[in-house]
N, C-alpha and C positions, 0 to 999 in steps of 0.2 A: 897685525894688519891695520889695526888703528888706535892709536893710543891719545888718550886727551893729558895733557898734563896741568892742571893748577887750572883748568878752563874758565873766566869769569864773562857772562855776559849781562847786560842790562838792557831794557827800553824803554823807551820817556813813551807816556800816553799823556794825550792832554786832560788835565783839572785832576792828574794825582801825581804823586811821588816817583821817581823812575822805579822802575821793577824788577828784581834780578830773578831773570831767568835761567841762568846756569850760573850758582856759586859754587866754584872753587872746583870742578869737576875734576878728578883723577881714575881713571879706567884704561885697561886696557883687553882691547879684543882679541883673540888668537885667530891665525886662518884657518878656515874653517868651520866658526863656530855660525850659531843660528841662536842670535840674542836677540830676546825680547823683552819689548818695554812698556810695564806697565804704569799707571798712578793716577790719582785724580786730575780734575780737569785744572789748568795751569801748572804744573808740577813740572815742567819742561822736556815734555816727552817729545814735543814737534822740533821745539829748539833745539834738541838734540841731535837730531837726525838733520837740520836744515845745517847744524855747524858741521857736520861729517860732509855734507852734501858741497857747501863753502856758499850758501844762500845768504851771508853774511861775516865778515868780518868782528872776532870776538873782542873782548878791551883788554884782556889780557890773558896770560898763560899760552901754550904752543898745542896745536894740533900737526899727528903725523900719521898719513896714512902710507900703508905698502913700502917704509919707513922711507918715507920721505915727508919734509918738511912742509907742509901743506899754510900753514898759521895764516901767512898774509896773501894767499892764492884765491881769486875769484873762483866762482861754481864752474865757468866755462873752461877753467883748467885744469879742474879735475876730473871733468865729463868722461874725459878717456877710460874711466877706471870703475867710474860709478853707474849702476842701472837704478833707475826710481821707477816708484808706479805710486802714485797717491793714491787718495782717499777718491776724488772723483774719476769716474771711468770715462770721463769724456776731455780728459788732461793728457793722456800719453800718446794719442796717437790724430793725426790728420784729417778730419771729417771729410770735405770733398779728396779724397783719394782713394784709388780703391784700396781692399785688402792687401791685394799682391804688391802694390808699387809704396803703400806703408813699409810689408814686408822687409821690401827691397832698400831704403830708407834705410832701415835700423841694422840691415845686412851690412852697407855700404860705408857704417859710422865711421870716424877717422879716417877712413879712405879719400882722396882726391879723385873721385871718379862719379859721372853721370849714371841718370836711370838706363840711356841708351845702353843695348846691348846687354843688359842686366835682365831683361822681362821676354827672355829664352824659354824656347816650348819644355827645353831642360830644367831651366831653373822653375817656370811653372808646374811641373810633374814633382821636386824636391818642395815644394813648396805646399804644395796639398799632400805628402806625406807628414809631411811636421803639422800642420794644420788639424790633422786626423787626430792626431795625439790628443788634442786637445778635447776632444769630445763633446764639441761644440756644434759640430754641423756645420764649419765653414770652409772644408775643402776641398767644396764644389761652388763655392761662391767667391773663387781668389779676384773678381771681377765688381764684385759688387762694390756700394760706397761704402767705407766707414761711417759714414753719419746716420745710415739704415741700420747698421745694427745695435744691437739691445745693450747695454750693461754691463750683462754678465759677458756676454760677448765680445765687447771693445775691451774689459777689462781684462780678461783671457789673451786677446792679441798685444795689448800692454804689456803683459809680462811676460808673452814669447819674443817681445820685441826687445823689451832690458835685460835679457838673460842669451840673447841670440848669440853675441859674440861675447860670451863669459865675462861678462866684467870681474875686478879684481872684489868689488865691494858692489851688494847687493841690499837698498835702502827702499823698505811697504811703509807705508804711511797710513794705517789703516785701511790696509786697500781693499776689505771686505766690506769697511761698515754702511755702504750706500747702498748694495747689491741684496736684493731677496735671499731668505735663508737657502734654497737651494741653488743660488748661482753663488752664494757665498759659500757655500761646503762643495760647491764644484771649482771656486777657485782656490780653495785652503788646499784641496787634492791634488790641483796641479802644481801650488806653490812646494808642497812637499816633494815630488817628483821634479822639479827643475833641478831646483837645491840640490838634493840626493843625487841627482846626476853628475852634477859641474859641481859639485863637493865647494859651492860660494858660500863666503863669508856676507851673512846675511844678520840685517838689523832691522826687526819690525817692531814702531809703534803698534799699542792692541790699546781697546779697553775691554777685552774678554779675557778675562783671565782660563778659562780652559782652552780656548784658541793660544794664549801663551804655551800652557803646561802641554798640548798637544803639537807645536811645532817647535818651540826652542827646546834648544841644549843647555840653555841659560838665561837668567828671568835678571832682570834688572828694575828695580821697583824706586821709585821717584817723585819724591815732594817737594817743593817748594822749591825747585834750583838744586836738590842737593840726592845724590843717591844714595836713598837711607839701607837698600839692601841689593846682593849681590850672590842669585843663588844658582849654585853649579856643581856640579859632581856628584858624589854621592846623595848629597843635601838635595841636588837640584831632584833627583831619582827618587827621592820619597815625598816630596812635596806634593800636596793636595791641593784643588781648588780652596777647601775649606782650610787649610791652613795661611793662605795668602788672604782670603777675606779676612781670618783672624789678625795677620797680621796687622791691615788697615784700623781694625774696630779698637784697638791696642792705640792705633797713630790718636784713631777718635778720640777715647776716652784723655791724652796725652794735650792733644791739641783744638779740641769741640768741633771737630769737624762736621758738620751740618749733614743734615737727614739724607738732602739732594744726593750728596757726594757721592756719599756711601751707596744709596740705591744703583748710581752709575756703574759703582764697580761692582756691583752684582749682579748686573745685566748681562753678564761672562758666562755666573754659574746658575741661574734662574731661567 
């Protein structure tokens, strides 16, 4: 479903060095699978996901998603295939609009068709059953604005919204880490339940590694541009919290990686 081959990216910042943020990347994803990514902070975990997304054009090597030749494709022509839900909850969806005509929106994706005729006492009765699911208390509010409600709530309708019409590829960007601990284990619960339903090929950035080990099928761990580990299957089945922090403290002692860093990724299992 999405393979990188040879992937190189760089970014010039100004008053240093350009920076390579993806060297050399070679990976390929199966459909189906539910990979997640972890690594310290700069390690190219966003880059990642933004060159799958096509939020930029790489300097060289071929991306292919749903095997198709994706490399030199802008983001708006991939959109057909991809759902995203970032890190901020007030990124996915329409503030002055209500619920229902968001809804209707992310219903109507690809289509050439208006809201008219769409916001049916039908489709409003189908529309507060999917809402229910969500166990949020919004499907009695299909009326209200998006910009009234809370976080954990826009961010629930965010990801009923990239998941409505099954995309081929299913890209989180963190999309817990803004949310309080219980709207973030109320959206991990529903991120498990979308998935498991429409059986998507799913890629989240984390920096929790026990939110990794408890949603992926497969952990991808990443320093500096380069993906130093690739754990899956059996391996991926015995893997501990405490064995992936071991991992890192290994990178430390290897490469001095600094107190900060290390505390970050223990923010997972702490």
């Amino acid at each position: 479903m999405i393979e990188f081959i040879d992937v190189y990216k760089t970014f010039e910042h100004k008053g240093v060095d350009r920076v390579i943020a993806l060297n050399r990347i070679n990976v390929q994803i199966e459909e189906g699978e539910f990979v997640t990514v972890i690594g310290t902070n700069g390690s190219g975990k966003s880059t990642f996901l933004n060159a799958i997304a096509g939020k930029f054009l790489c300097d060289s090597g071929s991306i292919l998603l749903d095997d198709k030749d994706v490399t030199r494709s802008w983001e708006y022509k991939r959109a057909s295939i991809i759902g995203r839900v970032f890190q901020n909850p007030f990124t996915g969806t329409s503030p002055d609009l209500s619920i229902m005509e968001n809804i209707r929106i992310a219903e109507l994706r690809g289509l050439k068709r208006g809201l008219s005729g769409g916001l049916s006492a039908k489709n409003r009765q189908r529309y507060q059953e999917t809402l229910k699911s969500l166990e949020m208390g919004l499907e009695n509010r299909l009326d209200a604005t998006v910009g009234l409600l809370s976080g954990g709530q826009r961010q629930a309708l965010t990801l009923l919204m990239a998941t409505l019409r099954k995309p081929r590829i299913l890209l989180l960007d963190e999309h817990t880490a803004a949310l309080d601990p219980k709207a973030a284990e109320q959206i991990v619960k529903l991120t498990r339940r979308l998935v498991d339903e429409s059986q998507l090929t799913t890629v989240m950035v984390t920096h929790s590694m026990s939110q990794a080990l408890d949603l992926g099928t497969r952990i991808l761990m990443m320093h500096k541009g380069k993906i130093i580990g690739d754990i899956k299957g059996d391996e991926r089945k015995r893997t501990k919290v405490r064995d992936l922090l071991n991992r890192f403290s290994e990178l430390r002692k290897e490469e001095l990686l600094d107190d900060e860093l290390i505390s970050m990724l223990q923010e997972g299992y702490y």
